[in-house]
LUMMARVO-644575 format. One record per residue (C-alpha): x, y, z; residue in one letter. Coordinates in steps of 0.25 Angstrom, whole numbers, padded with zeros to 4 digits, always signed. Layout:
<nodes>
XYZA/...
</nodes>
This chain:
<nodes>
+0000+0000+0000X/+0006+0014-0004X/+0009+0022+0008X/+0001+0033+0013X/+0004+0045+0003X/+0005+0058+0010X/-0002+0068-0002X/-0013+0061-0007X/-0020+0044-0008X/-0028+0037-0018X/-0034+0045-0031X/-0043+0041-0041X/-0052+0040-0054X/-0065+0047-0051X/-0079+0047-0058X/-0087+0055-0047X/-0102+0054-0051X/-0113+0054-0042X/-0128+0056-0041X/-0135+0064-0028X/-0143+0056-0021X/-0153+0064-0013X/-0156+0058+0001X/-0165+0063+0011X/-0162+0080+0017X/-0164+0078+0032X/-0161+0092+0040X/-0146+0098+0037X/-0137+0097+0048X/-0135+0111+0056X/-0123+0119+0059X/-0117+0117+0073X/-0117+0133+0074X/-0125+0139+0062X/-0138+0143+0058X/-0137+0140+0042X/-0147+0143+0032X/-0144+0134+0020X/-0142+0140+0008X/-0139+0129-0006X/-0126+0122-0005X/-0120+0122-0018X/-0127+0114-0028X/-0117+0100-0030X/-0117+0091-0042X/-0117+0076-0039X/-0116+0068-0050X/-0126+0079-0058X/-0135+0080-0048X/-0136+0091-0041X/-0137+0090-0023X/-0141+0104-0019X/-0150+0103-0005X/-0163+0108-0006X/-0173+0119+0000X/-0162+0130+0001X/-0162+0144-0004X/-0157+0148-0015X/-0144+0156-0016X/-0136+0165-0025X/-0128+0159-0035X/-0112+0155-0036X/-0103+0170-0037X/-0090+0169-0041X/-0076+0175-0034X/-0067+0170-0042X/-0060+0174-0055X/-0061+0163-0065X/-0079+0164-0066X/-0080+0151-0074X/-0071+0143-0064X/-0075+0147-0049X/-0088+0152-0041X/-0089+0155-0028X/-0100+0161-0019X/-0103+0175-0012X/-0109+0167+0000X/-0111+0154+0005X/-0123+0145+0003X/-0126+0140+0018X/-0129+0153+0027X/-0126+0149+0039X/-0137+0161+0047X/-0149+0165+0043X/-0146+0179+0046X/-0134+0188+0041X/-0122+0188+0050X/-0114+0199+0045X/-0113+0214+0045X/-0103+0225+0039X/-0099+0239+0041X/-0089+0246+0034X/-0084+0259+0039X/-0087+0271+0031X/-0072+0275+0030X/-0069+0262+0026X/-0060+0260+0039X/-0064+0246+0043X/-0077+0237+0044X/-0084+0228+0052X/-0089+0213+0048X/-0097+0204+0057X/-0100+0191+0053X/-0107+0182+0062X/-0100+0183+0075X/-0087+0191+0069X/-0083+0204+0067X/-0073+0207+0055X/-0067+0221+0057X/-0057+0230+0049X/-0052+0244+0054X/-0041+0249+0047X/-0043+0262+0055X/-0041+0255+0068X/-0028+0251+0075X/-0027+0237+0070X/-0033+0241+0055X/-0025+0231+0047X/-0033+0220+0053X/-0044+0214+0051X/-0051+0208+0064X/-0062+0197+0064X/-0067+0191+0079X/-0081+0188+0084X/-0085+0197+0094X/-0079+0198+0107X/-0068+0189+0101X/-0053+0191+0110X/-0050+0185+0096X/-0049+0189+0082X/-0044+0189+0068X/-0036+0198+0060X/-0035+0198+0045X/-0022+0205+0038X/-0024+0203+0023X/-0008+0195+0022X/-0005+0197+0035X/+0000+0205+0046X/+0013+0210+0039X/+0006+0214+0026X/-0009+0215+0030X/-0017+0224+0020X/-0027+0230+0028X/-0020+0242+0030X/-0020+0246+0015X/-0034+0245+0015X/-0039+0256+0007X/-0055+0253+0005X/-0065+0245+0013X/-0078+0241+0006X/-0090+0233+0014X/-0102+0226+0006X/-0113+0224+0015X/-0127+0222+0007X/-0136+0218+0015X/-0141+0203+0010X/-0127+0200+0004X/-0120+0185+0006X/-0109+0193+0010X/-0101+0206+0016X/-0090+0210+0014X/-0078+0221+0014X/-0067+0225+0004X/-0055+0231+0007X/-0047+0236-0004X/-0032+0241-0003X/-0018+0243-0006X/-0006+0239+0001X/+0008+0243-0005X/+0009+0231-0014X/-0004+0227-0018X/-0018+0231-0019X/-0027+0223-0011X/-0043+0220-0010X/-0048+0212+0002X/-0063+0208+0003X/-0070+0201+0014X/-0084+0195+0016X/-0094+0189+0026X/-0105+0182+0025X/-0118+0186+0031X/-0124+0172+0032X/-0112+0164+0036X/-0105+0173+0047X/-0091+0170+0050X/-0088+0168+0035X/-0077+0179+0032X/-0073+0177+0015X/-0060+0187+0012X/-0050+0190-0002X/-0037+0198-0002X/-0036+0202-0017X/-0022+0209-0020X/-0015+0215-0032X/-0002+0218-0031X/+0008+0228-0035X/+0018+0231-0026X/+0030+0224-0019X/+0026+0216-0006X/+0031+0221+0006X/+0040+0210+0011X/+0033+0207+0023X/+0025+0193+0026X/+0012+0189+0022X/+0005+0180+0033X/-0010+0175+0034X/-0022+0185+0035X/-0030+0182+0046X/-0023+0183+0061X/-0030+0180+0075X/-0028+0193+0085X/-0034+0199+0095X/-0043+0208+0090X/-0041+0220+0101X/-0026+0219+0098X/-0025+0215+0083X/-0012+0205+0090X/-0012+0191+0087X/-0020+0181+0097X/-0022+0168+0099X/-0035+0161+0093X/-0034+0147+0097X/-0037+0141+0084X/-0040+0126+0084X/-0039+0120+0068X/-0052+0109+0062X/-0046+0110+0051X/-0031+0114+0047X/-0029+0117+0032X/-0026+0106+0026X/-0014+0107+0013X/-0021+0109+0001X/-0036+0106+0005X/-0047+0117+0009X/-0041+0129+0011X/-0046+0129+0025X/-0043+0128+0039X/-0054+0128+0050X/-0052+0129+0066X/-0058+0134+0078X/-0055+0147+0085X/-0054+0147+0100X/-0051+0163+0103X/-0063+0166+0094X/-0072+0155+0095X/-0073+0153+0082X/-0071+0143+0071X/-0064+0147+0059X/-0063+0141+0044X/-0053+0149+0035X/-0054+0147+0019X/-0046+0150+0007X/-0052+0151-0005X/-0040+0146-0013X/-0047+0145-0027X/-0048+0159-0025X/-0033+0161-0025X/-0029+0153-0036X/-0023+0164-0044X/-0015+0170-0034X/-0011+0156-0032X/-0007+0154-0048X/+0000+0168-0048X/+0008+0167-0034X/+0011+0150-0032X/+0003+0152-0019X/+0002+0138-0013X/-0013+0138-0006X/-0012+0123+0002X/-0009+0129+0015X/-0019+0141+0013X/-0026+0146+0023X/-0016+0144+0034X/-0015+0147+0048X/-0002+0152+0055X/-0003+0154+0069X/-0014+0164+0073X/-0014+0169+0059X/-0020+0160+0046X/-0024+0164+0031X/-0018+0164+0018X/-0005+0159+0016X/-0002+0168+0005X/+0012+0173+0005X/+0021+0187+0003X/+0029+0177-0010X/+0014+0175-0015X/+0010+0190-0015X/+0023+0193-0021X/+0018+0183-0033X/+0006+0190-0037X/+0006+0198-0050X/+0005+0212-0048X/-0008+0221-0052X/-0017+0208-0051X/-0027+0206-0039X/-0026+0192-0033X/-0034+0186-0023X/-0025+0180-0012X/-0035+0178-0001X/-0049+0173-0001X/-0053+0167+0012X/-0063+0163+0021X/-0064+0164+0036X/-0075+0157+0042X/-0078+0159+0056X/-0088+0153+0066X/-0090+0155+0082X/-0088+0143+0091X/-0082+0130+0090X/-0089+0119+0083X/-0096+0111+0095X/-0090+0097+0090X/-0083+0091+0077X/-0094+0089+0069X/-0097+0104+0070X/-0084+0108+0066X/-0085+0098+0054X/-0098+0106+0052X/-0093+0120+0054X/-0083+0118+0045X/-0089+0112+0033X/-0101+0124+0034X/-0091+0133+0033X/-0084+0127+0021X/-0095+0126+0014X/-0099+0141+0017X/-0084+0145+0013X/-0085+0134+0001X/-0096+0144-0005X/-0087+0154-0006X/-0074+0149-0012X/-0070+0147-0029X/-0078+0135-0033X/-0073+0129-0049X/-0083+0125-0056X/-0079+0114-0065X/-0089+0106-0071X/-0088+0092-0067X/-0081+0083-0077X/-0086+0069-0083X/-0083+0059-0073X/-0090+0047-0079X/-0078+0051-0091X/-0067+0051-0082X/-0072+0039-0076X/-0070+0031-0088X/-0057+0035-0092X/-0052+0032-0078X/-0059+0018-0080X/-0053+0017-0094X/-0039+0021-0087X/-0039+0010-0075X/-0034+0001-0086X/-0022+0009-0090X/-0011-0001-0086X/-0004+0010-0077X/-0018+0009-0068X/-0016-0006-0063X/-0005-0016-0063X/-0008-0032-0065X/-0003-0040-0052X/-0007-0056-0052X/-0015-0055-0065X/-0024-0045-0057X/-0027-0031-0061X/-0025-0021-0051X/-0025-0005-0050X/-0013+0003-0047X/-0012+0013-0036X/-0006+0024-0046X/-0006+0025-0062X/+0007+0017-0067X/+0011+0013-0050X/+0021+0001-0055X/+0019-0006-0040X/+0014-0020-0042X/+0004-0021-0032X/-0010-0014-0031X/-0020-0007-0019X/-0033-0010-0015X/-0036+0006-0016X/-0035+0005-0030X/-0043-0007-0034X/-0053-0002-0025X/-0054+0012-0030X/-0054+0005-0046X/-0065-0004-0043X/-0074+0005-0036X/-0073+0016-0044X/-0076+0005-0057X/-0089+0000-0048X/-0093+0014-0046X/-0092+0017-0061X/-0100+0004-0065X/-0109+0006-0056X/-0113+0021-0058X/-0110+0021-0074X/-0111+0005-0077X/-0102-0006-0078X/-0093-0007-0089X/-0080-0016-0094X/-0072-0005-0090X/-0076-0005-0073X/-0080-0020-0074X/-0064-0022-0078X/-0062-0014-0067X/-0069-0020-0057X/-0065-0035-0062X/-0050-0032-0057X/-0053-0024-0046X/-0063-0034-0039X/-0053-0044-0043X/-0041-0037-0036X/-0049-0032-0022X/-0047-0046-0015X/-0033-0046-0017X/-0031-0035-0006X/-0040-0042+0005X/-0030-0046+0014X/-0037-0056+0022X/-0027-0055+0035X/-0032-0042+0037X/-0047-0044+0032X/-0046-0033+0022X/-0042-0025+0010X/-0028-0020+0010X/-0020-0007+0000X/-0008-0016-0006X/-0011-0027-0015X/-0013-0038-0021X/-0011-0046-0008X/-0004-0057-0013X/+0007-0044-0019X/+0005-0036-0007X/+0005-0046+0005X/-0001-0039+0015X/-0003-0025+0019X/+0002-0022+0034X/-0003-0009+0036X/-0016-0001+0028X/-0020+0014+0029X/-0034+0013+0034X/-0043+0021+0022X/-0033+0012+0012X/-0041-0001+0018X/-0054+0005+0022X/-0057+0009+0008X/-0054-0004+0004X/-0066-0009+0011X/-0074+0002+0008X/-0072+0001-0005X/-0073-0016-0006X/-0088-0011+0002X/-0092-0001-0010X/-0088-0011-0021X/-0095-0022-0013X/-0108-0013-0012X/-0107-0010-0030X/-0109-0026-0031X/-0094-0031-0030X/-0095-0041-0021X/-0081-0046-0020X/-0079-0031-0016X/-0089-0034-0006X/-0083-0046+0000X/-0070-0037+0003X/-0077-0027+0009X/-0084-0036+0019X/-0070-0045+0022X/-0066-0032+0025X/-0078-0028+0037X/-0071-0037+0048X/-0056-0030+0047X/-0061-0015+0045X/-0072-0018+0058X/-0060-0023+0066X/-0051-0012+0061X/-0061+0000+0065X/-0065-0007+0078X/-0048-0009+0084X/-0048+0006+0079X/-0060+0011+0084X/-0065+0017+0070X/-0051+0025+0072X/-0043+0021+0059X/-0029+0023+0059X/-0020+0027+0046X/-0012+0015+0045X/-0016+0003+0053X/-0009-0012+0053X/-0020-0022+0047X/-0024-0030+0057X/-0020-0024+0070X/-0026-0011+0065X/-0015-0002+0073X/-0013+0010+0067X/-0008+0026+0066X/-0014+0036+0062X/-0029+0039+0060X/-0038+0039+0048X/-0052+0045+0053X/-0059+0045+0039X/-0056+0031+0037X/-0068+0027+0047X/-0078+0034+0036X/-0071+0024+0027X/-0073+0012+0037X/-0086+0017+0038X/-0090+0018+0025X/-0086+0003+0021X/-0094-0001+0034X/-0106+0006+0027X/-0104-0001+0016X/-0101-0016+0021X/-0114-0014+0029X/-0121-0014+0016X/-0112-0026+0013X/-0120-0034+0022X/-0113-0030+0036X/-0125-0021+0040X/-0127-0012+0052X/-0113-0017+0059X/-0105-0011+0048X/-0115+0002+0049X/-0111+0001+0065X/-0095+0001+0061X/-0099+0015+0051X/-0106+0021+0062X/-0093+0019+0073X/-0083+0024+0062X/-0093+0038+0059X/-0092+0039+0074X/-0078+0040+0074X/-0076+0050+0064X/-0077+0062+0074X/-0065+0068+0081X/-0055+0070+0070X/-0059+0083+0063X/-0053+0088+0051X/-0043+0075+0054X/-0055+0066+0051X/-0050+0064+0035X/-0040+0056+0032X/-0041+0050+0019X/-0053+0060+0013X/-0061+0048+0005X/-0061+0041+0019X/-0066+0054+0025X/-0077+0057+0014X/-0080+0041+0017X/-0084+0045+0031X/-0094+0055+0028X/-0102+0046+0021X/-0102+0036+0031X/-0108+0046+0039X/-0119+0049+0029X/-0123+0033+0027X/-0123+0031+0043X/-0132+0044+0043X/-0141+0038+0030X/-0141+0022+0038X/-0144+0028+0051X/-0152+0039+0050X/-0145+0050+0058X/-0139+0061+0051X/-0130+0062+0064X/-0120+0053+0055X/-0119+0066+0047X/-0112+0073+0057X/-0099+0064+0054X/-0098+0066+0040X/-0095+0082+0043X/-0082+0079+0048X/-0077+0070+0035X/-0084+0081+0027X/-0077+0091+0033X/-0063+0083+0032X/-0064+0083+0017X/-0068+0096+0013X/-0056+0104+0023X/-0047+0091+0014X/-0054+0097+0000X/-0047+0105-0009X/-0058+0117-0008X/-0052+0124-0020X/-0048+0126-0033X/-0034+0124-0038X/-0031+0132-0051X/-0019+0136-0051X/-0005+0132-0055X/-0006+0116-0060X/-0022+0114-0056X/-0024+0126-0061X/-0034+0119-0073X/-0038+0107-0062X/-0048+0104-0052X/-0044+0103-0036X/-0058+0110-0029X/-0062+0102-0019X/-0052+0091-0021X/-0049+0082-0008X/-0036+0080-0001X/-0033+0065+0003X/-0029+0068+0015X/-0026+0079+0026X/-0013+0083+0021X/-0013+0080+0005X/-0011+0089-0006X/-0017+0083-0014X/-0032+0080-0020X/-0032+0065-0023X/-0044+0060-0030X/-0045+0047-0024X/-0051+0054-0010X/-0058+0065-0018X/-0066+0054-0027X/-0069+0045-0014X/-0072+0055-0005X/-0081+0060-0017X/-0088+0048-0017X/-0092+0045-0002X/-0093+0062-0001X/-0104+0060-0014X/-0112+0048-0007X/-0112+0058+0007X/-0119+0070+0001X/-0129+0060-0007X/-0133+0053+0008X/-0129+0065+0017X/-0137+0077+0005X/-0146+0087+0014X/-0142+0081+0028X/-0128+0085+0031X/-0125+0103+0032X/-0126+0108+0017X/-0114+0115+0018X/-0108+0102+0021X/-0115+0096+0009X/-0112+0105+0001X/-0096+0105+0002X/-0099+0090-0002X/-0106+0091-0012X/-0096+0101-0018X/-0083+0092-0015X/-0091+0081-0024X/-0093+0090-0035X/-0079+0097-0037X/-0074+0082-0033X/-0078+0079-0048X/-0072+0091-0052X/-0058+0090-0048X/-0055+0076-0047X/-0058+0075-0061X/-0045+0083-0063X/-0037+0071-0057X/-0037+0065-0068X/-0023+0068-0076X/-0030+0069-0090X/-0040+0082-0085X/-0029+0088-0080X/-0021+0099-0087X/-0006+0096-0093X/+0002+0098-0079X/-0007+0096-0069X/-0002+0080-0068X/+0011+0075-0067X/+0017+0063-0075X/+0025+0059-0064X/+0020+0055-0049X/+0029+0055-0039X/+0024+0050-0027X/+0025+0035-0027X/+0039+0030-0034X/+0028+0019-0043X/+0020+0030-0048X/+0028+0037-0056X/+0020+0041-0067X/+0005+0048-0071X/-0003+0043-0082X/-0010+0056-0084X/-0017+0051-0097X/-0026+0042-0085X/-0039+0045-0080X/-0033+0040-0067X/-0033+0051-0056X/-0019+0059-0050X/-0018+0056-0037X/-0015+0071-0032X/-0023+0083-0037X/-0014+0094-0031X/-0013+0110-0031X/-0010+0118-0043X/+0007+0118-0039X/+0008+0104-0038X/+0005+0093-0050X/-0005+0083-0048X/-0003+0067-0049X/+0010+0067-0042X/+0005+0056-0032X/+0000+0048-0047X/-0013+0043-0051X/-0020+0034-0042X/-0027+0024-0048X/-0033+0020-0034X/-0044+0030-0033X/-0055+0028-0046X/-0067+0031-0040X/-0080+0032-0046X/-0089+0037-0036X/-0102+0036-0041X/-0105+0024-0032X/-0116+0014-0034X/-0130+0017-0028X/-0129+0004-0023X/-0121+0007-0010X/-0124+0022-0010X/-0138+0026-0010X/-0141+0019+0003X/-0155+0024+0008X/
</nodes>
């Protein structure tokens, strides 16, 4: 078995189709500390079918802040208003000296007449603590250039907001910042510059600084992180404010910043950051020496979201979070590509899983590389698994043909091969009687196995089935010595292991959801129930392996659906939120992937830099069959965010395939794995790393192990 990879895992072919089912709208669950009046959530195409709840208002329709018109829209407000009456007010001074902004329970105040004029000051009342904003900083704040102050208050706006225009010795600069009358907290601000002078030589730091408001000093906030921003993924971090008692969500819109991006080589993975008592952009004096002269460029555009009180437990934090995503999410560049034909692309990766660089012949049997042209002369269990399925989804969605039954005669002939009957279950390294056995497993390796043996089982394979149940005792006895705890790596039979792998019990669940309808019945549902119980405590630490952790929402949705208590929902808001702070929640366009898809691509893993089509397409499918069983009884904002990873997922995967991509984009020549040292790029067969526009993409290979159809048969998914 190939050793854990630090960037990135398995990959692979993906037809996503679907169809909406419509299952019954019991009452939406609350905010823990909101009123909310629901307004649409964006309208989601599933497989051509529209999911847009019903019996809400009508709203205005999509704006656009961006540039480039036909590529990006964006809104003016969000959807979800979350009170019924306006929360925010505005005055300007007449002299244009300084304003005042309540939102909700803060007060945004600017007073370049008063002794600390070139701040900035936001707190909630009576706070002993606040925050300062310095447009770049301290050493080379803007404020006190301002020239101009403007205020737009109309009453019945989505919005207020101010301007403040300026020049400072080396660059004209334009600052605007909004509120929101209906979603109080929520604070949107943009620095647009155009230079034309030298910069003085001083530092530029981040914008926002935590002070004492009564002295403008530094002061101590005790800030306690959720969620750390994580390489790479949503441009985001999320924590709890003990000196203001106040939770706080910071946002960049990076789409936004793409051409200040292309112009200076500004590197946004680590954007926003936090240093110290101080966070914000990470934009530095070298990138503002970059820019053109006599251009405006946009270098900020952020968010700050804001709510008092700590969330009363995890679930409410998981929920807090997510609502203000999705409030925020409105309000960022959205691309708006038309989804691309994946029924084509699905037959030519069919037609290229013959390509003799996809499989190597060991013991007159056929079996399916890990990577395009791997010369190892051996085989995992990953990738028949992930061949086969994906074949039986096809067959079953589109019909059977020679081409999948081909498939599906080799792969059904190769799965017992790596039952190892020592331990009682599927291992990763095979054929046994090459690999001998395998020691040690990874714990979503193995799980998945069984899963998948389960699904196969449940489209009418029943050697498939057979596996999956020789497999119930080992995995039972394995969650029972562990306590629904997985490890990482474990030793097969004594199950001691290090390490933790919280997602994998959605996996383990999952499989004990389907062997109960493999004839094990309401003991198996007993086993899914204990492992959903133990998905609590881990917080933004719960995902693991992401196509485990989308796995563990759904299972929270099928126990909801078999035992008729939409309590279970309340553990699919942790995995929820898990994925999306791991999503790619803008648009690359610059440098490499400047012609190429990332929007809400999926890291693998906490600390990948990478999108890997194998978690996207799974976490896809189990995501796709959550929002048909859990539609109109989970929050809408949080169904909304779902719905809209499942449609740009058909979006930018699609451009993991090396022959949609433009000349550059893929490299020739892997360099991850001494075996794989070269791409076939004329393949439909997916690159296993989507990256950022600096870096090339497929230097990891193409995975082979990670086709997945995931238009799965109604025969195991539409459970009443």
């Amino acid at each position: 078995m190939r050793g854990r990879r630090i960037i990135a895992h398995v990959l692979g072919v993906i037809v996503l189709t679907a169809c909406a089912g419509r299952p019954p709208s019991p009452t939406v669950l609350p905010s823990p500390s909101t009123t909310t009046t629901l307004l649409p959530t964006v309208t989601a195409t599933l497989g051509g079918e529209a999911v847009t709840p019903t019996s809400l208002p009508a709203t205005q329709p999509p704006t656009n802040e961006i540039a480039d018109a036909e590529t990006y829209t964006s809104r003016n407000a969000p959807l979800a208003r979350r009170n019924d009456e306006p929360q925010a007010t505005l005055r300007v001074d007449a002299a244009e000296s300084g304003f005042s902004l309540e939102t909700g329970v803060y007060r945004l105040s600017f007073n370049r007449e008063s002794q600390s004029g070139a701040v900035m000051l936001v707190r909630p009342d009576n706070s002993t603590t606040g925050l300062a904003l310095r447009p770049l900083g301290a050493e080379i704040n803007l404020l006190p250039y301002v020239q101009h102050l403007s205020g737009d208050a109309s009453e019945g706006q989505d919005r207020i907001g101010v301007t403040f225009t300026g020049s400072a010795p080396w660059a004209d600069f334009t600052f605007r910042l909004w509120a929101y009358p209906y979603n109080p907290g929520l604070i949107h601000y943009r620095l647009e510059l155009t230079p034309w002078g030298d910069l003085p030589s001083v530092a530029v730091h981040p914008e926002w600084t935590f002070v004492d408001p009564a002295t403008g000093d530094e002061a101590p906030a005790g800030y306690m992180g959720y969620a750390d921003k994580a390489a790479f993924t949503s441009p985001a971090f999320y924590g709890y404010v003990e000196k203001m008692d106040s939770t706080l969500l910071h946002w960049v819109d990076v789409t936004q910043l793409n051409p200040f991006i292309e112009a200076t080589g500004y590197a946004p993975p680590a954007t926003p950051v936090r240093q110290g008592r101080s966070f914000g952009h990470n934009v530095n004096s070298s990138d503002l020496r970059r820019l053109p002269p006599g251009q405006m460029w946009t270098v900020y555009d952020s968010y700050l979201y804001i709510a008092p009180g700590a969330p009363e437990d995890e679930p409410a934090m998981f929920l807090r979070y997510l609502q203000e995503v999705s409030d925020v999410y409105d309000l960022i560049g959205h691309p708006a590509a038309p989804l691309p034909d994946w029924q084509a692309l699905a037959r030519n990766t069919l037609t290229d899983l013959n390509d003799p660089d996809t499989w190597v012949l060991l013991n007159g049997k056929r079996y399916w590389r890990a990577y395009v042209a791997d010369t190892r002369l051996s085989a995992e269990a990953i990738t028949q698994l992930d061949v086969g399925l994906g074949a039986a989804r096809y067959a079953a969605r589109y019909g059977p043909s020679d081409l999948t039954q081909s498939i599906l005669d080799d792969v059904l002939a190769a799965l017992p091969d790596f039952y190892n009957p020592a331990y009682g279950l599927v291992q990763n390294s095979g054929p046994l009687a090459i690999s001998g056995d395998q020691t040690r497993g990874d714990t979503w390796y193995e799980v998945g196995h069984a899963l998948k043996l389960a699904e196969l089982g449940l489209l009418g394979y029943d050697g498939a089935a057979a596996l999956a149940r020789d497999s119930q005792a080992a995995w039972m006895d394995f969650a029972h010595v562990v306590n629904y705890a997985f490890p990482q790596f474990y030793t097969f039979n004594t199950w001691k292991g290090a390490g933790q792998e919280p997602d994998a019990g959605g996996g383990y669940a999952l499989y004990m959801l389907r062997l109960s309808e493999l004839g094990c019945g309401d003991p198996c549902v007993q086993e899914a129930e204990s492992a959903v119980r133990a998905f609590p405590g881990h917080g933004f630490a719960f995902a693991y392996e992401t196509h485990m952790t989308a796995m563990a929402a759904l299972a929270a949705a099928e126990l909801a659906n078999l035992t008729g208590d939409d309590a279970w929902l309340n553990y699919a808001y942790g995995p929820v939120a898990n994925l999306v702070r791991l999503s790619w929640i803008y648009e690359v366009d610059y440098g490499l992937a400047a012609r190429a898809h990332t929007f809400f691509g999926l890291g693998p893993t906490q600390r990948a830099s990478a999108i890997t089509p194998k978690e996207q397409y799974e976490a896809w499918v189990y995501l796709n069959e959550f929002l048909r069983r859990a539609h109109g009884r989970i929050d809408p904002g949080v169904e909304k965010l779902v719905a809209e990873f499942l449609r740009h997922t058909l979006v930018t995967l699609a451009d993991s395939f090396p022959p949609r991509l433009p000349e550059g984009v893929a490299t020739m020549h892997p360099a991850a794995y001494e075996t794989v040292a070269t791409n076939r790029l004329d393949l439909y067969i997916p690159l296993e790393d989507m990256r950022a526009g600096q870096s090339g993409w497929g230097s990891i290979g193409q995975q082979v192990y990670g086709p997945g159809w995931p238009r799965p048969s109604r025969r195991w998914l539409t459970r009443p």
